[in-house]
C-alpha positions as CSV (number, residue, x, y, z in Angstrom):
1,X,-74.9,-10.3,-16.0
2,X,-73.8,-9.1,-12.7
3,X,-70.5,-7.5,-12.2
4,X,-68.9,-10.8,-9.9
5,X,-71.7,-13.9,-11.3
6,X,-71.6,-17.0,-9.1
7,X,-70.5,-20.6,-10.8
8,X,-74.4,-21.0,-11.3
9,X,-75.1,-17.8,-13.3
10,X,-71.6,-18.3,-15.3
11,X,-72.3,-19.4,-19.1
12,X,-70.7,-22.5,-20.0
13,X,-70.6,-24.9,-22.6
14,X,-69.1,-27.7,-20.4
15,X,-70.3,-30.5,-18.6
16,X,-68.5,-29.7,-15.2
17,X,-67.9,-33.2,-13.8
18,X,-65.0,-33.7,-11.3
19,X,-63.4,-37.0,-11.1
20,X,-61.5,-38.1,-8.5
21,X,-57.6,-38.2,-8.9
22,X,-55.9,-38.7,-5.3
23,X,-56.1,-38.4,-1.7
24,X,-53.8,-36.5,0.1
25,X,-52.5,-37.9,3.0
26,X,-49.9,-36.0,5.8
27,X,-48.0,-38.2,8.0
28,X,-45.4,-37.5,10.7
29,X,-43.6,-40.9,9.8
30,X,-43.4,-41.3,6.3
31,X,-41.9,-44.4,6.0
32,X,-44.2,-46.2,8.6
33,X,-47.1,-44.8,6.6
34,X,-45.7,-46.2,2.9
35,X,-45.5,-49.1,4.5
36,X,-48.6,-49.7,6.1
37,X,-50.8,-48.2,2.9
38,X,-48.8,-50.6,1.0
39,X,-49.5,-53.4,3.2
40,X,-53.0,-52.9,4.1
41,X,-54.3,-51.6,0.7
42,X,-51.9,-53.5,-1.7
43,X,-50.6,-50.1,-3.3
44,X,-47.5,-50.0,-5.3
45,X,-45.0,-46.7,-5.4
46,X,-45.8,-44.5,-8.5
47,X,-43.2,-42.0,-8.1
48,X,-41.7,-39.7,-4.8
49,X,-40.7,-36.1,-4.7
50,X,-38.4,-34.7,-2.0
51,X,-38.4,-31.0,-4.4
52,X,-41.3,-28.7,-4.3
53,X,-42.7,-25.5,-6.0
54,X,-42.9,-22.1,-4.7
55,X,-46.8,-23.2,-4.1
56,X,-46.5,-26.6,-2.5
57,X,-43.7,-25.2,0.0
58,X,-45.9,-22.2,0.9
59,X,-49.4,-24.3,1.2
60,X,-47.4,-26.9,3.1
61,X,-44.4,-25.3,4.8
62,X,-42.2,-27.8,5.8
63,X,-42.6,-30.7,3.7
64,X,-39.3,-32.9,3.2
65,X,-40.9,-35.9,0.8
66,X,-44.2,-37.0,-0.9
67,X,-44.5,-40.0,-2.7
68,X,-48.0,-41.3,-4.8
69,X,-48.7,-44.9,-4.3
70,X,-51.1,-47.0,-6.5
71,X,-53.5,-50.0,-6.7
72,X,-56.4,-50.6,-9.3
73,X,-57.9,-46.5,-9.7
74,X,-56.9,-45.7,-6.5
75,X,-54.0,-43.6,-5.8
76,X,-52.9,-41.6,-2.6
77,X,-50.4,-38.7,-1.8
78,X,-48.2,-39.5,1.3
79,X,-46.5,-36.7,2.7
80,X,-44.1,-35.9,5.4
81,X,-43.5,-31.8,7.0
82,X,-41.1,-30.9,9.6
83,X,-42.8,-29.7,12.9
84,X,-46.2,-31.7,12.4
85,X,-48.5,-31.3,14.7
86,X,-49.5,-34.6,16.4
87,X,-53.1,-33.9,17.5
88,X,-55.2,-36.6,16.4
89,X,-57.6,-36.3,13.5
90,X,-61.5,-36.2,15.0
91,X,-63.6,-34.6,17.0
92,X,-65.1,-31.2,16.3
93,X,-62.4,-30.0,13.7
94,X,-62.8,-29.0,10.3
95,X,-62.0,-31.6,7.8
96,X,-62.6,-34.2,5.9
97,X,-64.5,-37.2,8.2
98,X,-63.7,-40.2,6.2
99,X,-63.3,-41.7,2.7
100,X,-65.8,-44.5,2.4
101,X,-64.8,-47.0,-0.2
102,X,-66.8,-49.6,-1.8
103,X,-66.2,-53.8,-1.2
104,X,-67.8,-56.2,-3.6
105,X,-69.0,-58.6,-1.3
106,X,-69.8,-58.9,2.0
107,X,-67.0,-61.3,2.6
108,X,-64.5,-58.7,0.9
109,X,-65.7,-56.4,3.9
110,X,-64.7,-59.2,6.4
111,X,-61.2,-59.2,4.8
112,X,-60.7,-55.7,5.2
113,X,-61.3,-55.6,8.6
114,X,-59.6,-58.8,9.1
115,X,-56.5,-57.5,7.1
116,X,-56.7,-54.6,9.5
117,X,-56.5,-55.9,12.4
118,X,-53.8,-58.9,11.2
119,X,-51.5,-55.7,10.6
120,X,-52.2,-54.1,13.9
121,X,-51.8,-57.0,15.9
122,X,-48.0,-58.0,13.6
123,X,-46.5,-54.6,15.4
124,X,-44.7,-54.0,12.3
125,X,-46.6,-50.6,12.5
126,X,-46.9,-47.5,14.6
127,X,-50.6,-46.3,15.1
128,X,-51.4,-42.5,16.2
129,X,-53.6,-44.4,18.2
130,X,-55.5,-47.8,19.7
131,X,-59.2,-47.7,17.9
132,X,-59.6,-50.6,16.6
133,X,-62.2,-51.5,13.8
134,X,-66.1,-50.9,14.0
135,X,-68.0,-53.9,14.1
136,X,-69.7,-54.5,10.6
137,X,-72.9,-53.2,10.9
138,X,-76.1,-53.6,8.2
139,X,-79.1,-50.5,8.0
140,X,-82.1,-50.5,6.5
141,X,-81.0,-51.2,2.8
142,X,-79.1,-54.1,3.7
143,X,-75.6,-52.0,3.3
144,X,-72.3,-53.5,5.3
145,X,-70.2,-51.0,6.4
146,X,-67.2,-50.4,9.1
147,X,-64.9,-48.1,9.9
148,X,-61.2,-48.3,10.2
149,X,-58.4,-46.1,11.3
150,X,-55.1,-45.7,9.6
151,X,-51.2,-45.6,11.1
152,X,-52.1,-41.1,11.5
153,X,-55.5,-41.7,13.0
154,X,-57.4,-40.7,9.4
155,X,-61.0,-42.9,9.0
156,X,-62.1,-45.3,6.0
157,X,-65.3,-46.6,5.8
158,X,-65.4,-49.5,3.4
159,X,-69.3,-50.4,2.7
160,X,-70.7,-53.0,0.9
161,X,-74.1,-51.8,-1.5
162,X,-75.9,-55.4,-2.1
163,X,-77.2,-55.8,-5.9
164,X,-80.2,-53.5,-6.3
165,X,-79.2,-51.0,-3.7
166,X,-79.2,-47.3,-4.6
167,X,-77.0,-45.7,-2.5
C-alpha cells in the first residue's frame, strides 16, 4: 500500500454511510433568526450554548451564542459572532447553494410558500433582503419545487417527488 493511500485504497470493514445530523446556520441577529425558524419551520429549542471550546472559538472567532432547534428529524444550529460580515449569501462564492427539502404533497408545497410569504408580509421579521419566493415550477418528471429565502439571505428549496418518481 502506498505510503499516504487515499479513502478509496484504505482497507475497511465498515459501511461508510453519513447521515445527516444538523445544519449550521450563522446569523447576525440571533434572536430574529430563532424566531423566524421557529415560526416558519415549526422548530422547538433543544438546548443553547453561550460557552465554547478551544476549537469552536478558533473555527468561529467571535461567536457569543448558539442554540439547536428541532422539529420531526430536522434540527438546525443558529449562531451568532461579533463582527459578522453582512454580505449577502449568493452569487459566485463558495458555499453551500441550498438545502432542498422534501413536501409530501403538492399542496404541502403551496403552504410553504404561502407560510413564507404570510411571515414576510406580518413584519415581525427582519430579512437580509427582499426576494421573495420562486414561483412553483414542475420539470419533466412531474417534480414541484420553489425556492425560498431565509431572515440571512440562505436558500431552501422544498420539492415535491410525485409517487413513482426517482429522484
Amino acid at each position: 500500500m502506498p505510503p499516504n493511500p487515499t479513502a478509496a485504497e484504505r482497507p475497511t470493514d465498515l459501511d461508510l454511510i453519513p447521515e445527516l445530523h444538523h445544519v449550521g446556520v450563522q446569523t447576525a441577529d440571533l434572536d430574529n433568526c430563532l424566531g423566524w425558524y421557529r415560526e416558519f419551520f415549526g422548530c422547538r429549542p433543544n438546548w443553547t450554548l453561550d460557552t465554547f471550546s478551544d476549537l469552536t472559538l478558533s473555527r468561529l472567532p467571535g461567536i457569543t451564542r448558539l442554540t439547536e432547534l428541532a422539529v420531526a428529524g430536522l434540527r438546525f444550529h443558529l449562531f451568532e459572532r461579533a463582527g459578522h460580515d453582512d454580505v449577502l449569501p449568493g452569487g459566485n462564492t463558495r458555499q453551500f447553494q441550498h438545502i432542498c427539502l422534501a413536501t409530501g404533497s403538492a399542496e404541502e408545497l403551496r403552504a410553504w410558500r404561502d407560510r413564507w410569504i404570510h411571515l414576510y408580509d406580518s413584519g415581525r421579521y427582519t430579512f437580509a433582503g427582499e426576494e421573495q419566493p420562486t414561483d412553483i415550477v414542475t420539470d419533466a418528471d412531474g417534480v414541484q419545487s420553489c425556492y425560498v429565502l431565509d431572515v440571512n439571505g440562505l436558500e431552501f428549496e422544498f420539492a415535491y417527488v410525485p409517487p413513482g418518481g426517482d429522484r
